[in-house]
N, C-alpha and C positions, 0 to 999 in steps of 0.2 A: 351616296355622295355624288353629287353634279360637279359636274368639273368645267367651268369659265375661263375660257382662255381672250384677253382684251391687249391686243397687241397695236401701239399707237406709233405713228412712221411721221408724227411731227414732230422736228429738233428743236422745236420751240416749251421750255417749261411753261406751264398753265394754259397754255395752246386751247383754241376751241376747239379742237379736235380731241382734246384729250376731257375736258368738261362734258360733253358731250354722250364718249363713251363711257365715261363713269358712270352718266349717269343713268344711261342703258343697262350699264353692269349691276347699278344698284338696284334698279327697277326687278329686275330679272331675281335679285337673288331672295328681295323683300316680297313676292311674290312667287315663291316656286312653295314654301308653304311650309310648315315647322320641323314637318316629318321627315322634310330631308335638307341634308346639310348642303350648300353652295361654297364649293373649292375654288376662291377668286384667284386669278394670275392676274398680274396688269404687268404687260412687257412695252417697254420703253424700247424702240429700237437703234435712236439716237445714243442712248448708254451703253451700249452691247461693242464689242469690238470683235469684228468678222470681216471679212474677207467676198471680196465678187467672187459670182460662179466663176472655175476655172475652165467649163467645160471639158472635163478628164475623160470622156468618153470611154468610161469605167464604169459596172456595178460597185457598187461599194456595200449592197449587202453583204453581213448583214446591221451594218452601221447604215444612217442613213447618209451619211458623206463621208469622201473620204480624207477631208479637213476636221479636226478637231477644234470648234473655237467656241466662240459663246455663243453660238445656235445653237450644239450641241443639246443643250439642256432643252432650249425652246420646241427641238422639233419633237422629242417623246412631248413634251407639250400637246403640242399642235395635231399628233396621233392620237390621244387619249381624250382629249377632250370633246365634250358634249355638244357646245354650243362657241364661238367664233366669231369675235366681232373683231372689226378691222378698220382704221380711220387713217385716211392719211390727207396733209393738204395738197391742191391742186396746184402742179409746178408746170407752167409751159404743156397746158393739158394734159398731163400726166398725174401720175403718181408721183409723191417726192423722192430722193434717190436713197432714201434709206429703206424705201418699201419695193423699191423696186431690185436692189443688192437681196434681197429678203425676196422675194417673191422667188429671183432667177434661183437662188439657191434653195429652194425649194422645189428643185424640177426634179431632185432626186426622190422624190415620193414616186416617182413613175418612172425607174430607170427603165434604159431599152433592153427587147426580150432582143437578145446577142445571141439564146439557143433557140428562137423559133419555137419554143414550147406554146404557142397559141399563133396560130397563122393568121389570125384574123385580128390582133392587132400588134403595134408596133412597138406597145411597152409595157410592163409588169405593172399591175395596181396593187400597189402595196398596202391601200388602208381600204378597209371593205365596208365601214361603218358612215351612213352618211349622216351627216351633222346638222343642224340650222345654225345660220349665220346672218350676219348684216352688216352691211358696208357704209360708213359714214364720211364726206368730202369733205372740206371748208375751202373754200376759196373767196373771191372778191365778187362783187355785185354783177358783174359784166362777165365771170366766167362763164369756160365751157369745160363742162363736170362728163361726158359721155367718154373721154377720149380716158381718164381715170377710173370711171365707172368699170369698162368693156376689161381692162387691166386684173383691176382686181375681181373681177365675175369671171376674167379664164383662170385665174391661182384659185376659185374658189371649187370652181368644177375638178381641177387637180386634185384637191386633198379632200374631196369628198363632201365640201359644206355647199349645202342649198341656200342659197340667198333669200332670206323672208323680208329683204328690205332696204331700203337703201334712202339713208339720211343727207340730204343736201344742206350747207348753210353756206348762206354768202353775206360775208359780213363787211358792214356799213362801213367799217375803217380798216384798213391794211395797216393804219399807224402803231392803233392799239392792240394789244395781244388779248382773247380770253374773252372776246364781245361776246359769244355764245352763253357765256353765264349768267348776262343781264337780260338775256333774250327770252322771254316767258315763253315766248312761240315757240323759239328753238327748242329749249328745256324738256317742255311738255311734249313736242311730236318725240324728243327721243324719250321718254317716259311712257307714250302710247308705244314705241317700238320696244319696248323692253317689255311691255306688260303681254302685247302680241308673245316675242318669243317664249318669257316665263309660261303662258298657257300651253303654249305649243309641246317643250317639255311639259310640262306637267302632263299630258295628256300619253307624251308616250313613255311615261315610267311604267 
């Protein structure tokens, strides 16, 4: 069983950013091949209700926080899983602020070694399996996608996923929602990018 975790940080329903990763996600799963099954998650993180890092300056092993909310579920997710795609739109050169609540609270995958039990570095790595991954933006025609890029490429070093790629779309209207569906261009590079990762596992089953 592969296990697909598609986690989308646009609070827009039908979002190009969420077309997009579908259809990565679909690419990926039509493609991994009959012999094995693909375990899709698709997490919405505009629907989730959680909480900013508190910065508790706490382990909270062996929970991975020490909040209880609807990450909860997401982060054995985001441990267990194979492959990690991630999309968010581009706010004020960023990430939007749901990926970003999401991200920070995500620092407990590496809480700090408090006993020194490795001198040589400054925090425990809690997941040892590393993943492929790809990062996909949307923003407007005149963005700048580097300053979101660098964001989600250090949360990806964090939890252990290697970035095999990273999908830009900048779309013709800010009016209209979902321009990425009509986009053949669009559609298709994220079909080449899913057919990439699909090989990639495949290769390391």
């Amino acid at each position: 069983m592969i296990k697909l975790l598609t986690i989308s940080a646009s609070p827009v329903e039908g979002s190009s950013t969420d077309f997009l990763l579908h259809q990565i996600a679909e690419t990926i799963a039509a493609n991994i091949g009959e012999e094995r099954q693909v375990d899709q998650t698709f997490v919405k993180l505009n629907d989730l209700k959680y909480i900013a890092c508190q910065s508790c300056g706490e382990d909270p092993t062996p929970k991975f926080c020490l909040y209880d909310d609807d990450l909860t579920d997401v982060y054995h997710k985001l441990a267990e899983c194979d492959c990690l795609l991630f999309g968010s739109p581009v706010y004020f050169d960023s990430v939007s602020a749901q990926a970003k609540m999401f991200i920070d609270r995500c620092n407990c995958f590496r809480p700090p070694d408090y006993d020194n039990t490795d001198p040589e570095h400054d925090f425990i790595k809690r997941l040892q399996k590393k993943r492929p991954g790809a990062i996909i933006l949307v923003g407007g025609e005149r963005g700048w996608f580097e300053g979101a890029r660098r964001v989600i490429a250090g949360f990806f070093k964090w939890v252990e996923v290697i970035n095999e790629g990273v999908l830009v779309y900048r779309s013709p209207d800010f009016r209209n929602k979902g321009t990425a569906s009509d986009d053949r261009t669009a559609m298709m590079e994220a079909e080449q990018l899913g057919f990439k990762l699909a090989t990639m596992i495949t290769k390391s089953l």
